[in-house]
C-alpha positions as semicolon CSV with decimal commas, in nm:
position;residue;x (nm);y (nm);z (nm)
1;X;8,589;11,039;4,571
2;X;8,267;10,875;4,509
3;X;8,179;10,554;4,723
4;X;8,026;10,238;4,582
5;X;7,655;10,244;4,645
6;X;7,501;9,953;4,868
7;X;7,359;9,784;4,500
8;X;7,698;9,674;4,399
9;X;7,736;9,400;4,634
10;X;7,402;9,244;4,464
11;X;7,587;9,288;4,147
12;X;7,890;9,126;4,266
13;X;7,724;8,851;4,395
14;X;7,641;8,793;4,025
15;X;7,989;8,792;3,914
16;X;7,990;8,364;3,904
17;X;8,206;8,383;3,571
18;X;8,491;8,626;3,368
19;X;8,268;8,749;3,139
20;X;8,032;8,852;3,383
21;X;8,310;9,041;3,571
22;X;8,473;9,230;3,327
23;X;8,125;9,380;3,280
24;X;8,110;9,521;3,614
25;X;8,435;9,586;3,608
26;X;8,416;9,818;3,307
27;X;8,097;9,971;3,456
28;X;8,299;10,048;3,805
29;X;8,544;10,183;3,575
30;X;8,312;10,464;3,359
31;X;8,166;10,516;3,737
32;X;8,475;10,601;3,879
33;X;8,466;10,384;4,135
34;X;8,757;10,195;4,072
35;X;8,946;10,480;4,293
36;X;8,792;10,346;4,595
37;X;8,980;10,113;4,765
38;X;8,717;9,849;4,908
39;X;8,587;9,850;4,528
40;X;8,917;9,727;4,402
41;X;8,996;9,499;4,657
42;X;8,662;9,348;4,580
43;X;8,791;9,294;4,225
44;X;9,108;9,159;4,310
45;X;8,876;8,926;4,566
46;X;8,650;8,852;4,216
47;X;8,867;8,788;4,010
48;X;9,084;8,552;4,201
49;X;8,827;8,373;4,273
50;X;8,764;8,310;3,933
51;X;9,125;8,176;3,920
52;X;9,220;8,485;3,702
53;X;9,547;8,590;3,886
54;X;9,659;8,808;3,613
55;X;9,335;9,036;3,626
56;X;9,352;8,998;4,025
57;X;9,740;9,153;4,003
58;X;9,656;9,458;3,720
59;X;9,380;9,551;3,952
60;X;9,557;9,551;4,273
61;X;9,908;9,759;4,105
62;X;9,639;9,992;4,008
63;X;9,541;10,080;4,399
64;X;9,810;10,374;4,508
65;X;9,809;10,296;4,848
66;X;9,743;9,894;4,933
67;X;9,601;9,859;5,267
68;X;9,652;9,556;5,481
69;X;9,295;9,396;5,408
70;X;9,449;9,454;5,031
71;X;9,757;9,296;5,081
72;X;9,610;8,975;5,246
73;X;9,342;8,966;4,981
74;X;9,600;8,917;4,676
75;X;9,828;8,705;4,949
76;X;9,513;8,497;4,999
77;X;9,405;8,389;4,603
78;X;9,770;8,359;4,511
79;X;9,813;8,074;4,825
80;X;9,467;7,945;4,704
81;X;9,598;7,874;4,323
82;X;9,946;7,759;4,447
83;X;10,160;8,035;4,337
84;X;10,409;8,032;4,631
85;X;10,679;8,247;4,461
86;X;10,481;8,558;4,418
87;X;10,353;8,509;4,791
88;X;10,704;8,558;4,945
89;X;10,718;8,894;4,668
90;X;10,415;9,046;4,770
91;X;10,484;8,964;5,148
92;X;10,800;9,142;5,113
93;X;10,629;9,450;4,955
94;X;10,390;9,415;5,257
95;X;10,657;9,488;5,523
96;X;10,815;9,746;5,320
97;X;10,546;9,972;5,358
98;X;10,337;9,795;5,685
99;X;10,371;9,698;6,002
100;X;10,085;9,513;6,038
101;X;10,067;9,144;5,990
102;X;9,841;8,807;6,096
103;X;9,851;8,451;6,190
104;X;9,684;8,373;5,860
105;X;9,921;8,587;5,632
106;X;10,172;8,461;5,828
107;X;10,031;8,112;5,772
108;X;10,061;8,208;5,367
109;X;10,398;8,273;5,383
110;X;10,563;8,003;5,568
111;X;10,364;7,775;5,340
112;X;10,560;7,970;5,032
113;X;10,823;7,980;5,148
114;X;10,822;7,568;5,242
115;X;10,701;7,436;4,862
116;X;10,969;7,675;4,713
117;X;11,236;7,548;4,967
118;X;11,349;7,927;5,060
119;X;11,513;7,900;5,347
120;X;11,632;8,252;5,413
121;X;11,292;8,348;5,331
122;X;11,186;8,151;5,567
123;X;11,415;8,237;5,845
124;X;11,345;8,584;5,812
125;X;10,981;8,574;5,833
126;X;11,029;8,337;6,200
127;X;11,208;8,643;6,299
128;X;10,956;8,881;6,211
129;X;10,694;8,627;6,372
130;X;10,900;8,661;6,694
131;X;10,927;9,024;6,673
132;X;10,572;9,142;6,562
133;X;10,342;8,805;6,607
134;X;10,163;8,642;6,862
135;X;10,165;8,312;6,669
136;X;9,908;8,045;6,728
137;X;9,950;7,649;6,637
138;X;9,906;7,697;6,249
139;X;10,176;7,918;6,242
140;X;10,404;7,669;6,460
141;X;10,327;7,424;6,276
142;X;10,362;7,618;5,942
143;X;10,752;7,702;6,093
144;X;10,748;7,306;6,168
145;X;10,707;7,196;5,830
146;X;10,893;7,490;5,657
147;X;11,208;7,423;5,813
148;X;11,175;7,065;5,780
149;X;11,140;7,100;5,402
150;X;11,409;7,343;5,382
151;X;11,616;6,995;5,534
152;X;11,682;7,225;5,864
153;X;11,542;6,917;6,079
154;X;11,715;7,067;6,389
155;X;11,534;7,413;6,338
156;X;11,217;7,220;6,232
157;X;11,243;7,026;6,619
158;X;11,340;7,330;6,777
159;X;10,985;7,530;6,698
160;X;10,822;7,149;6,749
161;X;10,932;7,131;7,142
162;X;10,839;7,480;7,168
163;X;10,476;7,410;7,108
164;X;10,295;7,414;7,444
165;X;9,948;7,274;7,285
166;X;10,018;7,031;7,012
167;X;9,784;6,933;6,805
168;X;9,718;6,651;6,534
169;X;9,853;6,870;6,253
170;X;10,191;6,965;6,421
171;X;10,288;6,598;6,542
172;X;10,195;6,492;6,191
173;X;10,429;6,777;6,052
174;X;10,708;6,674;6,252
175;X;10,699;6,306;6,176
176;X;10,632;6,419;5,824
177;X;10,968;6,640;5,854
178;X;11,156;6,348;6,007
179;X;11,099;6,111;5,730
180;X;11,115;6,357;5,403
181;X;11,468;6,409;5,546
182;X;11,580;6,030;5,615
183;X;11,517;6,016;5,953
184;X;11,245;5,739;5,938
185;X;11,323;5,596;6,232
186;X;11,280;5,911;6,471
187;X;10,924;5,941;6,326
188;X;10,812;5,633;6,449
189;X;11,002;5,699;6,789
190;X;10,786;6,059;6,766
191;X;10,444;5,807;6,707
192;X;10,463;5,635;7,009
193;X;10,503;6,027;7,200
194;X;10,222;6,065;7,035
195;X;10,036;5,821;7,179
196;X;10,165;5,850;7,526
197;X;10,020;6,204;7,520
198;X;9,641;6,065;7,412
199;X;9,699;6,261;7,074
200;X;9,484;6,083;6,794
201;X;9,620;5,989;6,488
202;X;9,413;6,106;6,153
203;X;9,475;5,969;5,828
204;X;9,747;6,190;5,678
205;X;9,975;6,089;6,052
206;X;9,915;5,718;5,940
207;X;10,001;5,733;5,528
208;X;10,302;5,917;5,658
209;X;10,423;5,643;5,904
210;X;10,365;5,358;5,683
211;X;10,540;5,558;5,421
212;X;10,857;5,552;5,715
213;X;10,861;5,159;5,773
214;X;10,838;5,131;5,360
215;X;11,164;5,355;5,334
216;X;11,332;5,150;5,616
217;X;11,261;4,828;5,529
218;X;11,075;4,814;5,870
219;X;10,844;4,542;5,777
220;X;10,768;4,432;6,152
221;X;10,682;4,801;6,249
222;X;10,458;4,816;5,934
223;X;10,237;4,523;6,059
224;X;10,214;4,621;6,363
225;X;10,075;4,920;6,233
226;X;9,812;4,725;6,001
227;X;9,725;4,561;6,322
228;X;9,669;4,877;6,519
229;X;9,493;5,052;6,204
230;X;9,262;4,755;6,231
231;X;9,249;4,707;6,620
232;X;9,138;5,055;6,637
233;X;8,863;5,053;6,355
234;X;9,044;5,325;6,206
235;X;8,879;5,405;5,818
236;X;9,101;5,254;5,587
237;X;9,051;5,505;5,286
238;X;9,230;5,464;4,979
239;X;9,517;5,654;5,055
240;X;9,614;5,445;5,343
241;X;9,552;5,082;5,183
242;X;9,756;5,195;4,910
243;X;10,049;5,342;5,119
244;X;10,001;4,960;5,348
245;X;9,994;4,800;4,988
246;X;10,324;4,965;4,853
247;X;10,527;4,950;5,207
248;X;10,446;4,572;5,204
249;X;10,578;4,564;4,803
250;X;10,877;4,729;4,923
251;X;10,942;4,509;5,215
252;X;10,930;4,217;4,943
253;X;10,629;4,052;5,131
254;X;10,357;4,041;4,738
255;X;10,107;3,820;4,945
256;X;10,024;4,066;5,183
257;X;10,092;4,360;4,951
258;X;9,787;4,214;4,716
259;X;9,563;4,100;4,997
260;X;9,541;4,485;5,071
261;X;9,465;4,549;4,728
262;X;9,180;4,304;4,702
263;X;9,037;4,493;4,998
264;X;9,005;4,822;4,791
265;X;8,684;4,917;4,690
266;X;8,773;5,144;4,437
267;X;9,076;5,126;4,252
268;X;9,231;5,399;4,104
269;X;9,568;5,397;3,816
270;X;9,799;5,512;4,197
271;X;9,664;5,138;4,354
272;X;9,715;4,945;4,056
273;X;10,022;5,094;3,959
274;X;10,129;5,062;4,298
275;X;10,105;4,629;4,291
276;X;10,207;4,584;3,873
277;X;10,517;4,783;4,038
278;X;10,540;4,529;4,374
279;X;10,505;4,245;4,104
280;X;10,777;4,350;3,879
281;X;10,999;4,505;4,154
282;X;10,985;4,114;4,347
283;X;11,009;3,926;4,064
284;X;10,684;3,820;3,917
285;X;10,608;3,994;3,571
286;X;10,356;3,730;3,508
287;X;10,118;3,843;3,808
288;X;10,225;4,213;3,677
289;X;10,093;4,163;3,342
290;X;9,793;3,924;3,424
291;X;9,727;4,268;3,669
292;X;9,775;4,502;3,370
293;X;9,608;4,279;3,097
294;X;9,276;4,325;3,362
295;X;9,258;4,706;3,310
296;X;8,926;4,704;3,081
297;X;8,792;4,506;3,426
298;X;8,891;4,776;3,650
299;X;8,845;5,080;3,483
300;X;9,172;5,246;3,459
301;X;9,421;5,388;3,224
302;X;9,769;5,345;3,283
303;X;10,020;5,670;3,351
304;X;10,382;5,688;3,238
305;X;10,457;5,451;3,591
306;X;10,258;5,185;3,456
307;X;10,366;5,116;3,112
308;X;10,756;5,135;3,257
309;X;10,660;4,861;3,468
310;X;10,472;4,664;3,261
311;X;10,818;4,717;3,023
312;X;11,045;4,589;3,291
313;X;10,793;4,270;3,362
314;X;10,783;4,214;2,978
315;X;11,217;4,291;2,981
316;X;11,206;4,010;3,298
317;X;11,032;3,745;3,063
318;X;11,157;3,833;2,709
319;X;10,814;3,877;2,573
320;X;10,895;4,048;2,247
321;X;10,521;4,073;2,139
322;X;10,344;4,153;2,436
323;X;10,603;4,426;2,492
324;X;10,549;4,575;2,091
325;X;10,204;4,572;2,171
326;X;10,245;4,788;2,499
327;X;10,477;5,000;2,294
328;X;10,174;5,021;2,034
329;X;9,962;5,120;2,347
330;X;10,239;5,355;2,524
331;X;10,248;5,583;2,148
332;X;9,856;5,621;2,167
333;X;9,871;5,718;2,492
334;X;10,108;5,980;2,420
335;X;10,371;5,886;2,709
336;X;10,650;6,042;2,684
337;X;10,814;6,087;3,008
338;X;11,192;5,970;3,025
339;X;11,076;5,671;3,248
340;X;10,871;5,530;2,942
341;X;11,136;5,589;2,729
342;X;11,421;5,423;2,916
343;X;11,235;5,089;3,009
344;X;11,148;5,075;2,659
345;X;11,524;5,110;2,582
346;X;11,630;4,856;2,831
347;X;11,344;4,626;2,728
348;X;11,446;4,617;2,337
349;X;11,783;4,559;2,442
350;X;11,753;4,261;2,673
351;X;11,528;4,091;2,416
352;X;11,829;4,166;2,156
353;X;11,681;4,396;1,915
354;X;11,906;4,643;1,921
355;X;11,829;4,837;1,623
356;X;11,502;4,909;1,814
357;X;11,632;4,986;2,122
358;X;11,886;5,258;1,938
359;X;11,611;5,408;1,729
360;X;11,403;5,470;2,046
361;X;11,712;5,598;2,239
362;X;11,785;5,833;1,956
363;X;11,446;6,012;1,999
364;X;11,524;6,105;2,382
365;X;11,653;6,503;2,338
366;X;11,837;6,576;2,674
367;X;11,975;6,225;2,774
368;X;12,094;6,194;3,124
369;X;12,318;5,900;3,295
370;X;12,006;5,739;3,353
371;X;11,901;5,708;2,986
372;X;12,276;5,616;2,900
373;X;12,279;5,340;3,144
374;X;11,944;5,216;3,036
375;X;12,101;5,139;2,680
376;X;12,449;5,085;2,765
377;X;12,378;4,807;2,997
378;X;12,080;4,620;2,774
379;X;12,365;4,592;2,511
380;X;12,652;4,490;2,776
381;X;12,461;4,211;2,901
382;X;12,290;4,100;2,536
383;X;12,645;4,009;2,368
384;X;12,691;4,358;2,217
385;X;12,996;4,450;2,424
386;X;13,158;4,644;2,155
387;X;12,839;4,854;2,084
388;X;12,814;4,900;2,469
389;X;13,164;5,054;2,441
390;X;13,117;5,259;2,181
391;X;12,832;5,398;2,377
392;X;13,023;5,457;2,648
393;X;13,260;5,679;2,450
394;X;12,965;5,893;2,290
395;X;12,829;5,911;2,667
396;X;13,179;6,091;2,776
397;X;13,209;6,306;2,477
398;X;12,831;6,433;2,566
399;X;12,988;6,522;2,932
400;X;12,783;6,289;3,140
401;X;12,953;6,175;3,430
402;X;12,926;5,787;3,446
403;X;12,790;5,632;3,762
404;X;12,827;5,332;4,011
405;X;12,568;5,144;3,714
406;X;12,783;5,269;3,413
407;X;13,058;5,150;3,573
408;X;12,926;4,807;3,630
409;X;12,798;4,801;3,265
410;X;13,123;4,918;3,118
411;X;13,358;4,604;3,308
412;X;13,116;4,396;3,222
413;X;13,186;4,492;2,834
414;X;13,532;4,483;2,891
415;X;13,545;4,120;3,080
416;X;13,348;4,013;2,765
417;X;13,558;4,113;2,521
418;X;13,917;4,095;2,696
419;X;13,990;4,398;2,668
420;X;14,239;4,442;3,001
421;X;14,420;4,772;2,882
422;X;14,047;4,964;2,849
423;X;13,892;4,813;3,160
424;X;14,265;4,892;3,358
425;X;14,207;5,247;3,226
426;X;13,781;5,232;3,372
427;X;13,947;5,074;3,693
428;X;14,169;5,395;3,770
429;X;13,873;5,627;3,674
430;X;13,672;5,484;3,961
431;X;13,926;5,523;4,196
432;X;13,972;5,868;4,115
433;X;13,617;5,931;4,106
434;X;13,576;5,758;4,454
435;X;13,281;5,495;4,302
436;X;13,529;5,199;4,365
437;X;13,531;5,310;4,731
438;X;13,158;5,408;4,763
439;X;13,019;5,120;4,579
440;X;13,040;4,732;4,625
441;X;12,912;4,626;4,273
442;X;13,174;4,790;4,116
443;X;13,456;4,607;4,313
444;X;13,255;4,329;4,254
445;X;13,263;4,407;3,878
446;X;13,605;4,489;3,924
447;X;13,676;4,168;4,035
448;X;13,542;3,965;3,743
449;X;13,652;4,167;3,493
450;X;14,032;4,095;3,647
451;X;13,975;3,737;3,644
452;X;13,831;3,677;3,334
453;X;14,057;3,868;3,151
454;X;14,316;3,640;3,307
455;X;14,474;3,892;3,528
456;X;14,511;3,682;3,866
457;X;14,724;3,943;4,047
458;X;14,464;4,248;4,016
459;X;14,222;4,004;4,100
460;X;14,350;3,898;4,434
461;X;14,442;4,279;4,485
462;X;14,105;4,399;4,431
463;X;13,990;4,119;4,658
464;X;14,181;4,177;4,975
465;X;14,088;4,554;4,919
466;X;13,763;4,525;4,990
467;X;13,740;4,372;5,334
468;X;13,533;4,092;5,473
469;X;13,181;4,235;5,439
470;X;13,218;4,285;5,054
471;X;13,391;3,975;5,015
472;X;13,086;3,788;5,191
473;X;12,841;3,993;4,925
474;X;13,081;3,849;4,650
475;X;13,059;3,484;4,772
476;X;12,675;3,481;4,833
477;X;12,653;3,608;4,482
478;X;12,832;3,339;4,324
């Protein structure tokens, strides 16, 4: 079998675009030289490179006989252009006909098998790690963050404490794990390990623990963290202001959220999104849409987030026009997405132009509760009632299952327009479906429904159902 001569790697040095490439690749072909296998791994190599997977595969099924250099060639462009799937395939192939295997493949792998949440993919290749490998921190921390996505947090902690030399990357994946799965709180107990063991926290570490205090409220944790970011002279990129801008939103605390925004030295549509959304989300659509009306001034255009905010501020204030002419803007832009769509709904509805808001719902294809909701309660709480009904009933015969904000939306029609038997028939639906029990806004709704329909007696029973602490929600909502 003829070998490449030494020229070809000039000529593949040249092979900077697809055109280029197929070129050599039909001159390796008349050569014959497409039997060798360093020659086609080379391709493979070339044209992944390139980003042409396709060509990369049909080259590489073509070699009888795959070594491993082979293998973690095709592994390595397929990881590179985010095709996890295929990794976990090929991998499998791999150990079907080799024994041989590396950190890095391994590396590959774990990462595949972590963005497609494949768990039993995952489990088997820590076994084959154990059995075969001699695995160094990237592949801990690989096993860290792959059982952590796969919502194994127990597993995830396991490989974590097994780690004799920690690094950076596998605290961060850890605290990372803790708080994709809920567990906010033990990432911030993980932190200040962390620190007791001298370990240096880099920017990802910090964007995900200010990400933790925003999904647990933690304001007081979140400052102190500000205050350490600043006592520190850590860099406050982008990312990080923005994740310290949107935990103070969430934590309801809009001074602070927009004095980190003012510190931003470029602003990108994530940042401004982020504090039109804090704005709306804490009641103030008319800082939200001074914000949004200032986007010729800071260079952005809005995404799908954006306009459904700038909706919901426009919804908050009843500004008909303003809201048409973001609708205008929203159709130019070509948005789309269901979260457009809905706001839009729920913002035509709660300034009373139903026609509108009906027209727009009709366009949405594959309606889910959320859409439903979004139309059913605009027209419970504008007077409609009956319409919101009569939604309701074309909701069930599409075989959505309402939800705790249905619910809430449908007793609300029903107190409106006395209708007792239809709302007693709703009531024993949410007992059966266990929202009644799971949710205190619709005994609340419950509860008013009763007593404005005149019904005393269900009133007081749904009352000293729900205990003290509901009772005290009830009262403070008065």
């Amino acid at each position: 079998m003829p070998s490449p001569p030494i020229h070809h790697n000039f000529f593949y040095s040249l092979c900077d675009n697809i055109n280029t490439l197929m070129e050599m690749h039909a001159h390796l072909i008349v050569q014959g030289l497409t039997r060798d296998l360093s020659c086609c791994t080379k391709l493979v190599s070339l044209y992944g490179s390139l980003g042409r997977l396709d060509f990369a595969r049909s080259v590489f099924d073509t070699i009888p006989d795959p070594d491993f250099l082979s293998w973690k060639v095709i592994i390595r462009w397929y990881f590179l252009n985010s095709e996890f799937r295929d990794i976990i395939g090929f991998y499998n192939r791999m150990r079907m006909c080799l024994k041989e295997c590396d950190n890095v493949v391994f590396s590959h792998v774990l990462k595949a098998c972590s963005e497609s949440r494949d768990f039993d993919a995952g489990r088997k290749v820590h076994c084959q790690i154990v059995k075969f490998g001699t695995p160094d921190s990237f592949v801990f921390t690989g096993l860290v963050d792959m059982y952590a996505k796969c919502g194994e947090i127990e597993r995830s902690r396991s490989v974590f404490d097994e780690i004799l030399d920690r690094n950076v990357f596998s605290w961060s994946s850890m605290i990372a794990g803790y708080v994709q799965n809920n567990f906010a709180q033990d990432g911030l107990v993980l932190f200040n390990r962390m620190r007791e063991e001298l370990i240096e926290a880099n920017q990802i570490t910090l964007v995900i623990l200010v990400d933790a205090c925003k999904k647990i409220g933690a304001l007081h944790q979140g400052k102190w963290l500000h205050g350490y970011l600043i006592k520190y002279g850590i860099e406050l990129g982008s990312y990080l202001l923005t994740a310290l801008l949107d935990m103070y939103a969430k934590c309801g605390v809009v001074r602070d959220a927009r004095s980190v925004f003012d510190e931003l030295h470029d602003i990108d549509v994530v940042s401004w999104t982020a504090m039109i959304v804090g704005y709306t989300q804490n009641g103030c659509p008319e800082e939200a849409l001074k914000l949004f009306l200032q986007k010729e001034q800071v260079d952005v255009l809005p995404n799908d987030v954006t306009i459904a905010s700038v909706f919901s501020a426009c919804s908050q204030l009843l500004n008909l026009n303003l809201g048409r002419s973001i609708h205008g803007l929203s159709i130019k832009l070509g948005s789309r997405d269901p979260v457009v769509t809905n706001s839009l709904v729920d913002f035509y509805a709660k300034c009373q132009m139903n026609r509108d808001a009906r027209y727009i719902f009709e366009t949405v294809s594959d309606r889910d509760v959320v859409a439903w909701n979004s139309i059913i309660y605009g027209f419970s709480q504008n007077g409609s009632a009956y319409e919101a009904l009569e939604l309701f009933h074309l909701m069930r015969m599409g075989s959505v299952l309402p939800d705790s904000v249905t619910s809430v939306s449908v007793l609300s029609a029903c107190a409106s327009l006395n209708a007792l038997q239809v709302g007693s028939s709703f009531h024993a639906y949410t007992v059966k479906s266990g929202l009644l029990s799971s949710n205190i806004y619709v005994g609340t709704a419950l509860l008013t429904f009763y007593a404005k329909c005149g019904d005393a007696e269900s009133a007081r029973i749904i009352f000293r159902w729900h205990g003290p602490e509901e009772q005290c929600h009830m009262e403070c909502n008065d």
